[in-house]
MARMIGU-246135 format. One line per 10 residues: for each residue x, y, z of C-alpha. Coordinates in pm, 1 decimal. Each point is the difference from the previous one (the first is absolute). Layout:
REM MARMIGU-246135
X Y Z; ...
END
This chain:
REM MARMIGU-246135
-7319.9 11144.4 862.5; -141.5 141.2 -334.8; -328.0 76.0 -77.3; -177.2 25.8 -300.2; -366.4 125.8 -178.5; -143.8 -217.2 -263.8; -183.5 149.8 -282.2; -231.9 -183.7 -290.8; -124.2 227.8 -327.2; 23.1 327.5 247.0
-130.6 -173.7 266.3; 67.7 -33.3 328.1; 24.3 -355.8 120.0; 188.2 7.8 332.6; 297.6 -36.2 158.8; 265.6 -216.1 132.3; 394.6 -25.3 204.1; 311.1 -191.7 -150.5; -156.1 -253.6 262.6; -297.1 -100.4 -258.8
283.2 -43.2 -298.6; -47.3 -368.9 -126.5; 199.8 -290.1 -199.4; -111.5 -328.8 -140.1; 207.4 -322.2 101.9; -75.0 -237.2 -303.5; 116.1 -290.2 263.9; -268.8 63.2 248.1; -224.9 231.1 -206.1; -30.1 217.6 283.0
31.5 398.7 8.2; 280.3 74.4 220.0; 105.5 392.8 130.0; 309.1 122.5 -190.9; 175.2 346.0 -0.9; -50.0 246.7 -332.8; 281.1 -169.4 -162.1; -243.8 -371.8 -46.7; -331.6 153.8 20.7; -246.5 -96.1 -252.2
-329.7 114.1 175.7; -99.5 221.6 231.4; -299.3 -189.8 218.8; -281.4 230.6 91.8; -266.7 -169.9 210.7; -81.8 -268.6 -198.2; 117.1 88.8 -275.6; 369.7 5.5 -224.1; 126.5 351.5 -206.8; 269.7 -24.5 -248.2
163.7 318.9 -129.4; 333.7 33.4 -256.8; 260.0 34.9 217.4; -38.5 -366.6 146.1; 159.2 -308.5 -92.6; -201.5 -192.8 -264.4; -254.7 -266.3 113.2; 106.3 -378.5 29.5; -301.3 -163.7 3.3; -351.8 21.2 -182.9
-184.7 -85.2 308.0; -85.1 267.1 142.1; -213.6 273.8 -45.5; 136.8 380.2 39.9; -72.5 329.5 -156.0; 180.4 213.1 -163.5; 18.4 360.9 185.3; 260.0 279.8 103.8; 156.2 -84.5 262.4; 150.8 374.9 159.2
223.2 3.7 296.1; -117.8 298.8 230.1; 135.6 161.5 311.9; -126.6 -133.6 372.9; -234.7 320.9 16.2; -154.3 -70.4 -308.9; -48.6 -360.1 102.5; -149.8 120.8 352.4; -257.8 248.4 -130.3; -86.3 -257.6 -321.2
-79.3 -287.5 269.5; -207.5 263.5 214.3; -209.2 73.4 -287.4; -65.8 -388.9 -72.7; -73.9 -83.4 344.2; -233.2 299.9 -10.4; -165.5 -118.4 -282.2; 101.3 315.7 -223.2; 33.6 22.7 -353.3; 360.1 3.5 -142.6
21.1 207.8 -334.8; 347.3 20.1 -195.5; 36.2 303.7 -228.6; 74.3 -105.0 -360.4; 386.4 92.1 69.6; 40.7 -328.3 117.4; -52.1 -216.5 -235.6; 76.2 210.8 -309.8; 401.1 49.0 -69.4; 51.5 328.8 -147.3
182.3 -12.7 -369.9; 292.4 198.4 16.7; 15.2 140.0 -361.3; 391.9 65.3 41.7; 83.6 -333.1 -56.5; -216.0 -73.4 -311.7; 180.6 -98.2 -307.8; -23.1 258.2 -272.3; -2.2 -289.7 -203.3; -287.9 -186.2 133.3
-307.4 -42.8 -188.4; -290.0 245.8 151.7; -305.0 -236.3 17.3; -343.3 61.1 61.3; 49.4 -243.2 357.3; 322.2 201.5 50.1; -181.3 346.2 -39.2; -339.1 -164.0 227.3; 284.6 -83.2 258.4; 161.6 284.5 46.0
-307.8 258.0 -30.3; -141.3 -257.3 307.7; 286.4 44.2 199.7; 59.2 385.6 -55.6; -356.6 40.3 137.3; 53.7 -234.9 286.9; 258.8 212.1 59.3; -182.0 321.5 -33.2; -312.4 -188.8 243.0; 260.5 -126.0 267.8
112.0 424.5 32.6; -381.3 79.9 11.5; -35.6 -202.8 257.3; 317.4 43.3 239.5; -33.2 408.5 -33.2; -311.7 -50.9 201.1; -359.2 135.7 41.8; -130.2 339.7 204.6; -235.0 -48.7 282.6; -239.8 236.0 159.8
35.9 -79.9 371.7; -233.6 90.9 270.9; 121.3 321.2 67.4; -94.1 69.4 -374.3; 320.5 65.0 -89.9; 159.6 -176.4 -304.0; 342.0 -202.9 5.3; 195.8 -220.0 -212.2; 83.1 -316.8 73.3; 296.1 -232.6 -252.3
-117.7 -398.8 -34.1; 331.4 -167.7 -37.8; 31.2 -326.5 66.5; 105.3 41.5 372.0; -276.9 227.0 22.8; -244.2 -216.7 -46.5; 119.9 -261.4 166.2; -32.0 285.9 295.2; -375.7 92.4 -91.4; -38.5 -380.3 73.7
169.3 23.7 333.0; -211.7 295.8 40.9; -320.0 -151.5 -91.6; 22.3 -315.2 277.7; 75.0 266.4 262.3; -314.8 170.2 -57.4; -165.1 -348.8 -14.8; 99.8 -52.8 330.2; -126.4 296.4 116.6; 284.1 262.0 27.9
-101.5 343.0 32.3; 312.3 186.1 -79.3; 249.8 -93.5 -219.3; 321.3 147.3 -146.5; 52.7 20.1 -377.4; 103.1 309.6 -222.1; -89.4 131.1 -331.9; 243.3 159.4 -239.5; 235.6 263.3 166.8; -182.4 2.5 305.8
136.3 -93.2 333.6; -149.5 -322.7 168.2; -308.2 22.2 207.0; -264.0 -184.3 155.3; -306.0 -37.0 -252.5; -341.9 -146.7 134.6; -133.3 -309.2 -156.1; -276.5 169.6 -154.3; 309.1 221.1 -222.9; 137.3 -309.9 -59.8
-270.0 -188.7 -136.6; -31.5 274.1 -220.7; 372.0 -10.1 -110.7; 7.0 -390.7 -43.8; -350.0 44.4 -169.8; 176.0 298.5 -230.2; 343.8 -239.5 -77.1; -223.6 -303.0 -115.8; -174.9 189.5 -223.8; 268.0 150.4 -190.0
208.8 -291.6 -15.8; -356.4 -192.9 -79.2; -47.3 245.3 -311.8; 332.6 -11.2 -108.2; 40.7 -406.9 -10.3; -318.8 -56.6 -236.1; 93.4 306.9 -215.9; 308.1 -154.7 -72.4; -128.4 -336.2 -17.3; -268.1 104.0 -258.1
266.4 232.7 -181.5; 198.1 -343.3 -51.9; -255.5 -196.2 -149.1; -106.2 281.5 -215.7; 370.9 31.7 -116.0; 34.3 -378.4 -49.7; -322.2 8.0 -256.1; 169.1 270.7 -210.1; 156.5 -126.1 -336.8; 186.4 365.7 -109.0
350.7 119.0 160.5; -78.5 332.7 -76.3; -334.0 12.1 221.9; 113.4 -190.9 278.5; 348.2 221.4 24.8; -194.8 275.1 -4.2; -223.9 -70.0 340.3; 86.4 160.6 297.3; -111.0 -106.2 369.3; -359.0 177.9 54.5
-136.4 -31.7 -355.9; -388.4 -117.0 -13.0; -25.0 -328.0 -16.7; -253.9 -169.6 -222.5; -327.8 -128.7 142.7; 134.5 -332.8 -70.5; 332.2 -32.4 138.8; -156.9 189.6 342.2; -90.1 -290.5 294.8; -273.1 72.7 195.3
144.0 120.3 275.1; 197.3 229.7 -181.3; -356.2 109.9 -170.4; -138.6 58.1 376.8; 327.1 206.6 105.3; -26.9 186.1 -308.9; -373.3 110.8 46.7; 91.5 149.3 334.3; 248.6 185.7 -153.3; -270.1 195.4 -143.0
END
């Protein structure tokens, strides 16, 4: 069995087993189940995902969407269909959908464009936001002490796991910050670390999103390869939530 995550415009969409994997039979013009190897959708629900690694379509009668379609581990899979069936939000950080540009390979040769500079600045920051994030927050617990806590991709998926025990009802529950040992934490520390991890990876995502759109309006190489990640961003370019995290900043 595989298992997979589907993903639309850094989106979460949902996910799905090598037992959802679809064909077309022009003679019947039916879907029929089919290993990786003939797969040409992925059905969620209702609904068929295409992604570039399948076999090209056969027939113009269907509808599908086009989406990343990741294989994932059976944890990931568990605690991904624990948060739907809890009715939780699923948010991807930008390092999934963004491949970085490895500059090693570039052509000396190769014509440095304005796209080709926008590109690469976009994914050296998403690069730069992705680190932000995984290195993690601190979080003043309620013994008002202070601890730091990474966000990696596991570790959030954890903070969800966390979350739905203290939604139903656990009192004491083992998790560990940075360097520390593993203890039991009460569900009032964390809320507070969950509440803490959302935040900063909140903040983070519409930075960078904003920081992209600002990038993509500029029309001078040597401006946008000189931004760095945590330059003010222009009224503009900022979305309002960004514009409400901002303010309590201050």
């Amino acid at each position: 069995m595989k298992y997979y995550k589907l993903l639309n415009d850094n989106e979460f969409v949902g996910i799905g087993t090598s037992n959802d994997l679809r064909r077309f039979q022009t003679k019947h013009r039916i879907l029929l189940a089919c290993d990786e190897s003939q797969a040409q959708y992925l059905q969620c629900g209702d609904e068929l995902y295409r992604a570039s690694w399948m076999i090209a379509e056969t027939t113009d009668l269907l509808h599908s969407t086009n989406s990343q379609i990741i294989e994932i581990d059976a944890e990931e899979y568990c605690i991904l269909s624990e948060a739907l069936n809890n009715g939780e939000d699923v948010v991807i950080t930008p390092e999934e959908t963004y491949e970085d540009i490895d500059e090693s390979v570039i052509d000396a040769t190769d014509e440095i464009t304005l796209e080709f500079v926008k590109e690469a600045k976009i994914g050296e920051m998403n690069k730069v936001c992705n680190n932000v994030i995984t290195n993690g927050f601190d979080a003043t617990l309620s013994d008002n002490q202070t601890y730091h806590f990474s966000l990696t991709t596991q570790d959030q998926l954890n903070l969800i796991t966390l979350s739905s025990m203290v939604a139903n009802g656990e009192q004491s529950i083992p998790y560990h910050a940075d360097g520390e040992l593993c203890k039991f934490y009460s569900a009032e520390d964390i809320n507070i670390i969950v509440t803490t991890a959302t935040s900063h990876k909140t903040y983070h995502i519409s930075y960078f999103n904003a920081l992209r759109e600002y990038i993509e309006s500029l029309d001078s190489i040597d401006v946008i390869s000189s931004i760095t990640y945590g330059i003010t961003i222009p009224d503009a370019y900022q979305s309002d939530v960004l514009k409400v995290l901002l303010a309590q900043q201050n």
